[in-house]
C-alpha angles and dihedrals in degrees: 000000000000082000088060095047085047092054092035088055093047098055083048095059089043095051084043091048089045087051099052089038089054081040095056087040089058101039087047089050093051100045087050088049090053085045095052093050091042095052087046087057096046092056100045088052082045083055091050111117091215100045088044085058105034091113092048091037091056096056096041079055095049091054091050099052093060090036084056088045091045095048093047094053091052088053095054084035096055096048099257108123096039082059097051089048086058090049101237126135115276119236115249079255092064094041088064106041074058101051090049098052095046085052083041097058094035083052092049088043094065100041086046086054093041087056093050095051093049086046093059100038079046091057081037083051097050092049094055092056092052088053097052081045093058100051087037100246124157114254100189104092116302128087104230138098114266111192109220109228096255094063111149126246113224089265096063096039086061098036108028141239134285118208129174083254083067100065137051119206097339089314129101 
C-alpha cells in the first residue's frame, strides 16, 4: 500500500506540475497578446503628423503668437482701428495690416491645434509605454513579449516575495 501512496503522490505532483505549466503558457500567451496590441498602438501614435512635428509645431506657434501680436499692434499703432471704431473707411494700408492679422491668427489657430493634439497622442503615447512596462514588453521596436528577469514563479506569486527592503536588522 505504501507503493500505491507513493504512486498516488507522484500523479499528484504531475497533475499539479501540468496545471502551473498550462498556468505559466496562458498567462505567457496573454501577456504576448497585450504586448502585441500594445506595440500596434505605440506605433500608430509614432505615425501620427502631428506627433511626428510637435517640436517643430510648438515653436511655429510660438512665432505666430508674437506675428499676430506684432501685426495687431501695428494696426492700433498705425490708426486703424481707431478709424474703424469711428466708422470711417480704412486706408488700403489698413486693409492690409487687416488682412495680415486675420491670416496671422488663423494661422495661429491651426498650429495651435496641431500642438494640442500632439499634446494629447504624446500623454496616449506615454500610457502606452507604462503599460508595455508593466507587462515587461520590449518597447524598442519588435512586437513580442519580452519577460523581465524577476519574474515571479507561481510560489511567489501565491505567497509573496521577500526582499532586503522586508527585514530590519534580521526582523520582518
Amino acid at each position: 500500500m505504501n507503493l500505491g501512496g507513493t504512486g498516488i503522490r507522484t500523479l499528484l505532483l504531475l497533475v499539479l506540475a501540468t496545471v502551473v505549466l498550462a498556468l505559466d503558457v496562458n498567462m505567457a500567451y496573454a501577456q504576448s497578446s497585450a504586448c502585441s496590441r500594445l506595440d500596434r498602438q505605440l506605433r500608430q501614435f509614432d505615425r501620427n503628423g502631428d506627433f511626428q512635428q510637435r517640436d517643430g509645431n510648438s515653436q511655429a506657434a510660438r512665432q505666430l503668437a508674437h506675428d499676430v501680436q506684432n501685426a495687431e499692434s501695428r494696426y492700433i499703432h498705425d490708426g486703424c482701428n481707431d478709424a474703424a471704431k469711428a466708422g470711417q473707411t480704412l486706408s488700403p494700408q489698413c486693409q492690409q495690416v487687416a488682412r495680415e492679422v486675420l491670416r496671422l491668427r488663423r494661422d495661429y489657430a491651426a498650429v495651435s491645434q496641431s500642438v494640442n493634439s500632439a499634446g494629447a497622442v504624446s500623454q496616449q503615447r506615454e500610457a502606452i509605454l507604462q503599460e508595455m512596462a508593466r507587462f515587461g514588453c520590449n518597447a524598442n521596436g519588435g512586437s513580442n513579449a519580452t519577460f523581465s528577469n524577476d519574474r515571479q514563479n507561481v510560489f511567489d506569486r501565491i505567497f509573496g516575495t521577500t526582499t532586503e527592503g522586508d527585514f530590519s536588522n534580521g526582523r520582518w
